[in-house]
C-alpha positions in Angstrom: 1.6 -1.2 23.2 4.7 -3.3 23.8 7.1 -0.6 23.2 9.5 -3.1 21.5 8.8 -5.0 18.1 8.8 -8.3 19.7 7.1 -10.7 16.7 5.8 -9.9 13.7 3.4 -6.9 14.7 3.3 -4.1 11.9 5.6 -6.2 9.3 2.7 -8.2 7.5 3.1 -11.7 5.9 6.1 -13.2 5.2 7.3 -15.2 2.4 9.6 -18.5 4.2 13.3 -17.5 3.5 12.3 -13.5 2.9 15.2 -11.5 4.6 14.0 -7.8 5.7 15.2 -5.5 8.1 12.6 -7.2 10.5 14.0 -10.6 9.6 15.2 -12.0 13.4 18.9 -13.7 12.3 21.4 -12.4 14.8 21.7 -14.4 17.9 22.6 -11.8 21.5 26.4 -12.0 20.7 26.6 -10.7 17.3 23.8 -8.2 17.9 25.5 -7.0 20.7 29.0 -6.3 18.5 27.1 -4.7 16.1 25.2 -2.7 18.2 28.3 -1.1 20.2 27.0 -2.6 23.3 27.3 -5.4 26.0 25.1 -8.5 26.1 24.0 -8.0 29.5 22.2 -4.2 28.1 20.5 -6.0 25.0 19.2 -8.5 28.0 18.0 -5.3 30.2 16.7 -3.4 27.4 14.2 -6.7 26.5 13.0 -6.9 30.1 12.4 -3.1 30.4 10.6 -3.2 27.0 12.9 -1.0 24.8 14.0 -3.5 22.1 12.4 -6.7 22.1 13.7 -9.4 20.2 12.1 -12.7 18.8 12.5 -15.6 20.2 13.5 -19.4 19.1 11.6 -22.5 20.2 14.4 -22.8 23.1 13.4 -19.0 24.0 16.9 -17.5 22.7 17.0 -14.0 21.5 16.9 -13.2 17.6 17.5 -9.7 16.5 16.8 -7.9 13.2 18.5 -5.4 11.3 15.6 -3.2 12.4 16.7 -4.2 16.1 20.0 -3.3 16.1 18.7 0.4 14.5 16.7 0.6 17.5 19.5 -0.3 20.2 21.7 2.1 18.5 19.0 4.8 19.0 18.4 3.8 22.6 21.9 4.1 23.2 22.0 7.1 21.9 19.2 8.9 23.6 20.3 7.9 26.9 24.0 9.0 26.3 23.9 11.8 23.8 20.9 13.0 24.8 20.5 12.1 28.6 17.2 10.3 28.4 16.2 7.9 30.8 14.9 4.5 30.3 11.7 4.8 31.2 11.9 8.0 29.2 13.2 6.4 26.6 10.2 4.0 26.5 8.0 5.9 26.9 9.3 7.8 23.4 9.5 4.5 21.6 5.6 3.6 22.8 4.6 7.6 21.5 6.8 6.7 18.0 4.8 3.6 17.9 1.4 5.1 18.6 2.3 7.3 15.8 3.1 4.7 13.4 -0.2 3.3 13.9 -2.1 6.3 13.5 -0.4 7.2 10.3 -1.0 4.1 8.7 -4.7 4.1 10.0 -5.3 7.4 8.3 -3.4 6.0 4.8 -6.0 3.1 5.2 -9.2 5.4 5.9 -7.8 8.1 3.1 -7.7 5.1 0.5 -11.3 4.3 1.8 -12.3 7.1 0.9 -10.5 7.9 -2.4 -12.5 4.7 -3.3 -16.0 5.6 -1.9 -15.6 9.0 -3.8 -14.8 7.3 -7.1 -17.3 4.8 -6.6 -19.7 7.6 -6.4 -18.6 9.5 -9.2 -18.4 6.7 -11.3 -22.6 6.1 -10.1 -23.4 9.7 -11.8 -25.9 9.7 -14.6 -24.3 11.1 -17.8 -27.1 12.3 -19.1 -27.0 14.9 -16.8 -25.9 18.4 -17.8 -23.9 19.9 -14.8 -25.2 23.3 -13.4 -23.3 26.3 -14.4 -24.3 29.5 -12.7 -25.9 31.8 -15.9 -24.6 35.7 -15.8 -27.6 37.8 -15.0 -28.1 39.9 -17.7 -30.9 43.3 -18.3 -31.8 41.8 -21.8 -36.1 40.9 -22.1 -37.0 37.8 -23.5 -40.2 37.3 -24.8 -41.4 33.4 -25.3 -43.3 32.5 -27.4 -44.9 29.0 -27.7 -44.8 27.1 -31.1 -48.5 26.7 -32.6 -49.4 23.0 -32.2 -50.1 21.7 -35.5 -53.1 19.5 -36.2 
């Protein structure tokens, strides 16, 4: 894992001129004033790994909305809550892990909602289902019907 969100891992296809939260428009300076912090932290947080920004052909920074959440958050781990950086990444590559997994088990539930109607959908309905009879003292005598002919 990258710990960052560097390119477009986890934010699927985009339509051209789609704005998201993931959508890179702000260039170092502005996501730095928006972000509370210097430019010179946005640059160490990208080489340590903690918020990684996309890049431009000419290898300049582009942050996201979703970027700027994510400085704010490193910010305040490390001041509010004392974190380190390296702890710090190592909480952003344990939220991303979990990410993952939860989307992989949405992916393998669905799978398997499917499979299961698929195979209820295959049962023959001329079949009676089997309900447990009550056992009961009474005697029944059969009796076979006399063939005619």
């Amino acid at each position: 894992m990258d710990g960052g969100n560097g390119g477009n891992q986890g934010r699927g296809p985009r339509m051209p001129y789609e704005l998201t939260e993931h959508t890179p428009v702000y260039v170092i300076s502005v996501a730095a004033e928006l972000s509370g912090l210097h430019p010179q932290t946005l640059r160490q947080y990208d080489r340590l790994g903690l918020v990684s920004p996309d890049r431009t052909a000419g290898r300049g920074r582009r942050y996201s909305a979703r970027d700027i959440e994510q400085l704010r958050e490193v910010q305040r781990l490390s001041q509010e809550e004392g974190i380190n950086l390296a702890g710090i990444k190592r909480i952003i590559e344990l939220e991303n892990q979990v990410a993952a997994l939860q989307a992989r088990v949405a992916e393998l539930t669905a799978a398997a909602d499917a499979a299961a109607a698929a195979v209820h959908a295959s049962y023959r309905r001329d079949l009676v289902p089997y309900q447990q009879v009550q056992q009961s003292a009474a005697l029944v005598v059969w009796r076979p019907k006399k063939r005619e002919g």
